[in-house]
C-alpha positions in Angstrom: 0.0 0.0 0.0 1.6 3.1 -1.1 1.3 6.4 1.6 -0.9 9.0 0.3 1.4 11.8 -1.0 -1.0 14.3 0.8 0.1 12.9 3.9 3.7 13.5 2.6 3.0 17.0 1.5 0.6 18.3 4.9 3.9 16.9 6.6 6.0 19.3 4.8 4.1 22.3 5.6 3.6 21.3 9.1 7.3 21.1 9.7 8.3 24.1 7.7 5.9 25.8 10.4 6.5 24.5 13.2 10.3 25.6 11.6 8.9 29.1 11.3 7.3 29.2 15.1 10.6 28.2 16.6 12.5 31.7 14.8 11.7 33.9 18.2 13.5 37.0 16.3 12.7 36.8 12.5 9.2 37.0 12.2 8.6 40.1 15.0 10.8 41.6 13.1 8.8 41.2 10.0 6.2 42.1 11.5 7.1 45.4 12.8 8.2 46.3 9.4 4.9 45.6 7.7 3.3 47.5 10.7 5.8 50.5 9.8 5.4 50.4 6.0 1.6 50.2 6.0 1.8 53.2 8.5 3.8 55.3 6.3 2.0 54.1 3.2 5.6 52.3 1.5 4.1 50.6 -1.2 5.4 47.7 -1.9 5.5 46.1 -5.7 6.4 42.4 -5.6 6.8 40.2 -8.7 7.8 37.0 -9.3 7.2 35.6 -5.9 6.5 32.3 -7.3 10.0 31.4 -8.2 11.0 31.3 -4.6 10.8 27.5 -3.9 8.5 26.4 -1.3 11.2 24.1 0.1 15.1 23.7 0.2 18.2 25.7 -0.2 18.7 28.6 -3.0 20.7 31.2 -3.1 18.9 34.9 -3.5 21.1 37.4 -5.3 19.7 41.0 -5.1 21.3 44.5 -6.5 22.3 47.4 -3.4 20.6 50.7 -3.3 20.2 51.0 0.5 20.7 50.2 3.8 17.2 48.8 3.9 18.2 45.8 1.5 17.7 43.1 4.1 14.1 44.2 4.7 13.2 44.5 1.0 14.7 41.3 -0.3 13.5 39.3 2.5 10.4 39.9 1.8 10.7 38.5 -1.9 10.3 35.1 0.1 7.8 36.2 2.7 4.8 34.9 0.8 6.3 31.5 -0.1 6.7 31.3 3.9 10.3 31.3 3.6 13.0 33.1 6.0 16.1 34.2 3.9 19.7 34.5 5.7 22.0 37.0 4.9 24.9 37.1 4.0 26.5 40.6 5.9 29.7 42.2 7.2 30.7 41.3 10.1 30.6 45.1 11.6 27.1 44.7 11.4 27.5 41.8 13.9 29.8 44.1 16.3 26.5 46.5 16.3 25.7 47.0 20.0 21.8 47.2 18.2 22.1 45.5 15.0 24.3 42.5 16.5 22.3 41.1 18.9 19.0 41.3 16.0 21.4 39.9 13.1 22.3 37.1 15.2 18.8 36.1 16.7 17.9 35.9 12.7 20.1 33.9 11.7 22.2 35.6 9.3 25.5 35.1 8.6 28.9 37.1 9.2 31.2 38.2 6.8 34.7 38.7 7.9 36.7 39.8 5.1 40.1 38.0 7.0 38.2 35.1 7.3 36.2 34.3 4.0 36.7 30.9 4.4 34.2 30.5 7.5 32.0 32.4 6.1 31.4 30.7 2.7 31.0 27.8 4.9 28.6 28.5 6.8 26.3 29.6 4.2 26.9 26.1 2.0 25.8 24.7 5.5 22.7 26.7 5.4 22.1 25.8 2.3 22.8 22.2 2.2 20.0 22.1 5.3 17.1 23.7 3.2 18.0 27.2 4.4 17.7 30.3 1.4 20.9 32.3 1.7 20.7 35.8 0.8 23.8 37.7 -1.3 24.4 41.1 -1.9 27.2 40.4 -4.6 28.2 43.7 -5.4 29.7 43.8 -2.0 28.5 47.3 -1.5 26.1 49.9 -2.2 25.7 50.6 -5.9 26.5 54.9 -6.2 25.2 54.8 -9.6 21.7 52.7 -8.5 22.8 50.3 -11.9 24.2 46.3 -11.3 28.2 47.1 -10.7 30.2 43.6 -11.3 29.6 41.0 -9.2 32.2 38.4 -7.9 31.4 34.5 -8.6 31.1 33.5 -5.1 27.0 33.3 -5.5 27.6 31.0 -8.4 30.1 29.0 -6.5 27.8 28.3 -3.7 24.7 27.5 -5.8 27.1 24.8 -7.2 28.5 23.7 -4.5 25.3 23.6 -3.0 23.1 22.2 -6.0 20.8 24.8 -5.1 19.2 27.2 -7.6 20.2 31.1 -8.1 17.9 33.8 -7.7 18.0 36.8 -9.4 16.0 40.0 -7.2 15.9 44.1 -8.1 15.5 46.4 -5.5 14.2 49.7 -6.6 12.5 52.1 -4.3 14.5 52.1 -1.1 17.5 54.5 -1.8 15.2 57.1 -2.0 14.6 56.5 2.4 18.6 55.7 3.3 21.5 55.2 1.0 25.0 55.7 0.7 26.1 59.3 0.8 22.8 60.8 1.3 20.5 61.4 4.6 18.4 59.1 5.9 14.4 59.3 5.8 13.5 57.0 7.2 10.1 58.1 8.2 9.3 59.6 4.7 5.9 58.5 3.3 4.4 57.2 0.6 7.2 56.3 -1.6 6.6 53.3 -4.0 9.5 50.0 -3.6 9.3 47.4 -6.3 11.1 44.2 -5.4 11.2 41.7 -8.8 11.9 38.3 -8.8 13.2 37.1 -11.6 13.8 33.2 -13.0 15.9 30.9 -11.4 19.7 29.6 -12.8 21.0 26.3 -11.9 24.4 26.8 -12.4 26.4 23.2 -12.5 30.2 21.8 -12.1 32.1 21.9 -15.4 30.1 25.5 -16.1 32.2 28.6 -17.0 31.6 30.4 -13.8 32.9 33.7 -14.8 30.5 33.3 -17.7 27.6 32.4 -15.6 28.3 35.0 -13.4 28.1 37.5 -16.3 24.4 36.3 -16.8 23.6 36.3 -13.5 24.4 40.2 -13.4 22.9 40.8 -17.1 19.5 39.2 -15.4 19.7 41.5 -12.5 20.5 44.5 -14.6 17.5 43.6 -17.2 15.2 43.0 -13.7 16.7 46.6 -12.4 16.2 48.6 -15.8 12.3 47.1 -15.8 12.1 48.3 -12.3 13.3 51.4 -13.0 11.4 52.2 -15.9 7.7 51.1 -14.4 8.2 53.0 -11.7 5.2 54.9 -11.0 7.3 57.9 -10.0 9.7 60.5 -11.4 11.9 62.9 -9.1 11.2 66.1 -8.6 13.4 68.9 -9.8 15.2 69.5 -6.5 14.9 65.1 -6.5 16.7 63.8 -9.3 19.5 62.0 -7.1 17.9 59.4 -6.8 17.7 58.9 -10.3 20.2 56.7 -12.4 21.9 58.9 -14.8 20.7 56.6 -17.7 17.5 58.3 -17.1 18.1 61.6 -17.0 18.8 62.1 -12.8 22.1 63.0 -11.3 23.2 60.3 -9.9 26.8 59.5 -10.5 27.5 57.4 -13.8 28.9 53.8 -12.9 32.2 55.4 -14.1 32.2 57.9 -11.4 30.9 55.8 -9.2 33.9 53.5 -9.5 35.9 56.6 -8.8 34.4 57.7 -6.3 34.2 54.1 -4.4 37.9 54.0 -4.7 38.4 56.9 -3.4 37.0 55.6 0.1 38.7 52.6 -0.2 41.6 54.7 0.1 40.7 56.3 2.4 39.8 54.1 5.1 43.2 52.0 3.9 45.0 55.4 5.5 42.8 55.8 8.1 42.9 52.2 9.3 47.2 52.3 8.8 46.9 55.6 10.6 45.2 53.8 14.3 47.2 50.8 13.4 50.0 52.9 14.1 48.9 54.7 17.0 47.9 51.3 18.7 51.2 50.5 18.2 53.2 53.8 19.7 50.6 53.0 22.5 51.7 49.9 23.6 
């Protein structure tokens, strides 16, 4: 006698809630951020949700406009009843605030002397069901278009045998971004979060060459997002705008530039208390 598979399925979904019930931190802290977005009328586009697998590992690989970019691209799998683990640096962690919130989610520390640990803990995520959530740019896009991305997504996907998910963020640099001040109470502004097809990336593939799609799909998800929002800046607004489209937001170009520029300056500035710790002691 064969079980019935709709035994095998109710199964599922009682385990992946009981899964959810035990998270004490994630979903109050969903929560309070669909409380604070329906208060201040954030209107929140999301597309694609169905390519977010109901079960099992994937990695989600989403563009950076903002400091908000965990919220937004966690909630890409919010419908599908799925909790997504990011992938952060590890300052965040050391956050007397953040840290304690970061951890109690689950997400996962970057430590750029340590990359090791930290790619291995997400392929552990992953291998146990978990999505892990990438921001492969590595840091806030300037220029609010896909910069190059590095091949560790595609790496882990592989390593994993998990599927890659392409997300675009539009929408939330306009409340906190790089170089600007945040709003984070301002109302009524539109965020689109697209979803776009998954990859399955395998060994013996050209990484480099997948990871050039991979960013061509984000960029083709980003320009879409761009281009349907339902919103144009205002004169005195047009910083928040990609350049391609008319605003004054630095080209990629510049953008390079100027992200170089702080590179090299925090290289000086970190030598610089280096060498006081060190005439200290």
């Amino acid at each position: 006698m064969h079980p019935d598979p709709r035994l095998a399925l109710a199964d599922q979904e009682l385990l992946k809630y009981g899964a959810y019930m035990r998270e004490l931190v994630y979903p109050p802290v969903i929560k309070t951020a669909l409380g604070v977005f329906k208060a201040l009328n954030i209107r929140v586009r999301l597309e694609g949700t169905d390519q977010i697998p109901s079960t099992g590992g994937a990695v989600l690989v989403s563009n950076h406009v903002s400091y908000l970019d965990f919220i937004f691209a966690g909630l890409a799998a919010h419908p599908k009843g799925r909790l997504v683990r990011f992938m952060a640096k590890k300052e965040i962690f050391d956050n007397r605030i953040a840290g304690p919130l970061m951890r109690g989610m689950h997400h996962i520390p970057v430590d750029r002397n340590a990359g090791a640990s930290s790619y291995a803990a997400a392929l552990k995520a992953l291998r146990s069901g978990e999505i892990v959530g990438v921001f492969a740019e590595a840091t806030i896009s300037r220029s609010f278009t896909v910069k190059d991305i590095k091949s560790g997504a595609v790496r882990m996907a592989v390593a994993s045998k998990t599927p890659l998910i392409p997300v675009a963020l539009w929408g939330p640099q306009r409340m906190w971004t790089k170089g600007r001040k945040r709003r984070l109470l301002q109302r009524n502004v539109p965020v689109t979060i697209l979803v776009g097809e998954p990859m399955y990336p395998k060994r013996g593939d050209d990484y480099e060459q997948v990871t050039r799609d991979l960013q061509a799909r984000m960029s083709e998800l980003l320009e879409r997002a761009q281009r349907e929002y339902p919103e144009v800046p205002g004169s005195d607004e047009t910083w928040w705008q990609p350049a391609y489209l008319g605003g004054t937001a630095p080209t990629p170009e510049e953008a390079e530039k100027l992200d170089l520029e702080e590179a090299e300056a925090r290289k000086a500035a970190r030598a610089e208390r280096e060498a006081k710790e060190g005439g200290d002691s």
